[in-house]
N, C-alpha and C positions, 0 to 999 in steps of 0.2 A: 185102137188108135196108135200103137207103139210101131205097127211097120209102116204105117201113114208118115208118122212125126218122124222116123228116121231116116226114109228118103227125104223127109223134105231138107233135116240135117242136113245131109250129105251133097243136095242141090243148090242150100244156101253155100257150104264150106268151102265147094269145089267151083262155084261159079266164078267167073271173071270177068261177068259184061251186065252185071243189074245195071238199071236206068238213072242216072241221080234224080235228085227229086230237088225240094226248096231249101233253099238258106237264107239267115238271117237278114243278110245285106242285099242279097237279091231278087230274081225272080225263079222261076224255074226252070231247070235243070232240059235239053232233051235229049239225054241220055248220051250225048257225044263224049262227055267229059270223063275222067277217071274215078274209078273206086274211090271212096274215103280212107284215110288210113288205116282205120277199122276193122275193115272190111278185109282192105288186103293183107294185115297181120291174121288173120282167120288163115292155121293153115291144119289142114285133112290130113292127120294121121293114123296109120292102123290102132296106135294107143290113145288117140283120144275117139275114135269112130269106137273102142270097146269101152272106154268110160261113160259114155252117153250112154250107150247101150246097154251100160248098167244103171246109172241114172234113170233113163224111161221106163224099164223094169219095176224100179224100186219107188218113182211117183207115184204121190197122193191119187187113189182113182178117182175119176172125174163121176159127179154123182148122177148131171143130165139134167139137174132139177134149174139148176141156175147156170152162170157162165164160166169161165176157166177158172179154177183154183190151184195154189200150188202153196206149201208149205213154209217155216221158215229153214226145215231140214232141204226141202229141194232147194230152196232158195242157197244154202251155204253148200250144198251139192256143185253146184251151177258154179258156184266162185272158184274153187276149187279147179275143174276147167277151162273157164275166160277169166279169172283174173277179178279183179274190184277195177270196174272201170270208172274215171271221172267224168265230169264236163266235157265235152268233144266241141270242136269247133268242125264246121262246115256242113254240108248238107247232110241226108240221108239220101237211099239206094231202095229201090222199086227191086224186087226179083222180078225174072223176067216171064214169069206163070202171072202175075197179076193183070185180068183183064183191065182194058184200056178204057172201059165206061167206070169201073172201083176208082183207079189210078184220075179218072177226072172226078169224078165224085169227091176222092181226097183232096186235090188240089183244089178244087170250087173250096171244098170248107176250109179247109187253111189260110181261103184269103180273104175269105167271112171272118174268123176267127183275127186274122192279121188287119182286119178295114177295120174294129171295133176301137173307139174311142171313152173315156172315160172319163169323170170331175171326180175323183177320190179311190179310195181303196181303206179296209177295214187293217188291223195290223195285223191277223190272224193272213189275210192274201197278201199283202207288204213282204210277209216273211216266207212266204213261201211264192208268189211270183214276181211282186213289184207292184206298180200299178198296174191299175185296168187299163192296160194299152196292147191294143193289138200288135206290132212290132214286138212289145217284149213278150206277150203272147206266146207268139212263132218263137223267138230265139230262144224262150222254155225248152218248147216243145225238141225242137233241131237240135238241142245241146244233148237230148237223152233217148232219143231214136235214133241208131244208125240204119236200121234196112226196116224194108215191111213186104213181108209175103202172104202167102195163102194159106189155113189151116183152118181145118174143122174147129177149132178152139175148147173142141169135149162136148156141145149140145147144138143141138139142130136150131136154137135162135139165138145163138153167140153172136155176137157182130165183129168183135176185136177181142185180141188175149196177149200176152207174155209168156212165155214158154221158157222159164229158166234154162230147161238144160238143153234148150235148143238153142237157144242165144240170148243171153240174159239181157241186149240192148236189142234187141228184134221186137216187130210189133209185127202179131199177124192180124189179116182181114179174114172175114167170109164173106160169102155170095150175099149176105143177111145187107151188108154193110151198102147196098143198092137196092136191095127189095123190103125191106121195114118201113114204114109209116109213120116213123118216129120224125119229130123237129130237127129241123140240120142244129140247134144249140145242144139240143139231147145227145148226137150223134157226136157232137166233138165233145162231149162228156165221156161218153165212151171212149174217146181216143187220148185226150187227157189224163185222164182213169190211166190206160194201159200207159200209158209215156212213165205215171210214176214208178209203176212197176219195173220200171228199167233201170232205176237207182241201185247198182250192185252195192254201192258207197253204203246204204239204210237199208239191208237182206233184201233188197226188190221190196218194202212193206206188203210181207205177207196178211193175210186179213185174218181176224179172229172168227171163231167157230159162236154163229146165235144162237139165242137161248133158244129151249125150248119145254114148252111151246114159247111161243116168239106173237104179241099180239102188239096192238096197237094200242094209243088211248080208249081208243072203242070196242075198245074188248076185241076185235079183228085181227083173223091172220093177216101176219104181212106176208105182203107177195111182193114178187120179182115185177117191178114195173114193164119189164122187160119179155121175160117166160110167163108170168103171171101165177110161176111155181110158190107157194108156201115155201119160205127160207130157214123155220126151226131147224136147227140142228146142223144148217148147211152152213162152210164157212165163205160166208159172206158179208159177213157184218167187220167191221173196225172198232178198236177201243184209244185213238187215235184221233186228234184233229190232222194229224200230219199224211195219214193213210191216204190210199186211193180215193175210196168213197169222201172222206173230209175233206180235202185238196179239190177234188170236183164240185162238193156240194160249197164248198166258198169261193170258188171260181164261178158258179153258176151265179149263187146270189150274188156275188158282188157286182156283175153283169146286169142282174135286176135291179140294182139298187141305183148302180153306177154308172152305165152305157147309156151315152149322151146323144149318139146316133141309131141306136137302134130303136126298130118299132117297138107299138105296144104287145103284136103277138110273142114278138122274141123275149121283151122283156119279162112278159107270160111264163112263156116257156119253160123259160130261165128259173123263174121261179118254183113252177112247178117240180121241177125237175131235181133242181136243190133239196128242196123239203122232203121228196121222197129220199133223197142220198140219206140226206140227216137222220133219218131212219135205222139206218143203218151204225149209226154210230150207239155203242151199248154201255159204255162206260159213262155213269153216272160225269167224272170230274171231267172229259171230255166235253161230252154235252154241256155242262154249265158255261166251258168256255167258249165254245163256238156258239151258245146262245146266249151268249155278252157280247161277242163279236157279231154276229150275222143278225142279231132280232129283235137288237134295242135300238 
């Protein structure tokens, strides 16, 4: 994967003409407009193209079993060459490798995600997104993706990943991200998911390593809802409500519980989808509170 991910480095760093995408206040981007500023401070040096290049060397190897993982050692790797970035205002940026049926795919769900309405919100999603409102939603999401490109992500049914040392505010897609079978609510769980990972501000919240064995109440391995891989041992799990997996799985239920206009399959979904994250979460004092928040 390591000369994969440094061309693509090198195609993100050096480019000048990605496509914008959506912003808060508006609609979408076609690509006429300029780089974010982000984007154009990203500048390709012989000394930072050999730092990376010892970063992707020295990364966590990717195990196949589940979907991208990266350390909180990659993650203060990463800071080290972009910086602790904050809040950004204005859009993100499409690379220009991203086929134009993904890039619609993206933008259908983002204004799925942005049409969602709500009558409340639990305080555990208050403090981490606001209300259930699709507007704040997006301007979540838009404040902590600058770009999104194309990347294997480490397994062949990845859908989206974070690639600290490739760009700690980058969101990559795969090919998976149009051919999965999964619910468009599940799919922007996955993209949610990676948006946190962008927080250079909180190490990217790297994810904790699951027990192992790793079962269910019913005595069952858990699997990747995803891969359908066994997760003992892989780091996948959270001991966090504030993590990737926690931030998803209370974004999703609050959607069930909450979303005033959407159906009953989405609110399904929603649900389903949450409960498997929750899963994920291994720390006894975690769990208690996000099942005070999300289950009473």
């Amino acid at each position: 994967m390591t000369t994969r991910v440094l061309a693509l480095l090198a195609a993100s760093l050096l480019s000048c003409a990605s496509s914008r995408a959506g912003e808060p206040s508006g609609g979408f981007f076609d690509g006429s407009g300029a780089l974010p500023a982000q984007l154009q401070n990203l500048k390709f040096t012989p000394s930072k193209a050999a730092r990376v290049a010892e970063l992707a060397a020295k990364a966590a190897p990717q195990t196949g079993k589940d979907l991208y993982t990266f350390t909180a050692e990659d993650a203060r790797a990463a800071a080290e060459v972009y910086g602790v970035l904050e809040k950004k205002t204005g859009g993100f940026a499409y690379d220009r490798n991203v086929p134009a049926k993904i890039k619609e795919q993206m933008n259908a769900d983002l204004e799925f995600i942005r049409g969602i309405q709500g009558t409340g919100a639990t305080p555990l999603h208050q403090g981490i997104f606001g209300p259930v409102d699709g507007p704040t939603y997006f301007g979540w999401f838009a404040s902590r993706v600058s770009a999104v490109g194309m990347n294997s992500c480490g397994d062949a049914k990845a859908v989206a990943c974070v690639i600290p040392y490739l760009n700690a505010s980058k969101m990559w897609l795969t090919q998976n991200f149009v051919k999965f079978n999964h619910p468009q609510v599940a799919r922007m769980m996955v993209v949610f998911h990676e948006a946190r990972h962008t927080e250079t501000r909180n190490g990217n919240w790297p994810h904790a390593t699951c027990p192992d064995p790793f079962r269910d109440a019913n005595g069952k391995d858990v699997r990747s809802i995803w891969t359908g891989a066994t997760l003992a041992g892989e780091g996948a799990c959270d001991k966090t409500p504030f993590g990737s997996y926690g931030a998803s799985t209370i974004m999703l239920k609050n959607i069930q519980k909450f979303c005033s206009n959407c159906g009953d399959k989405v609110r399904m979904d929603a649900g389903i989808y949450a409960d498997d994250q929750f899963g994920r979460i291994i720390d006894a004092v975690a769990r208690r509170k996000m099942q005070d928040d999300l289950y009473k």
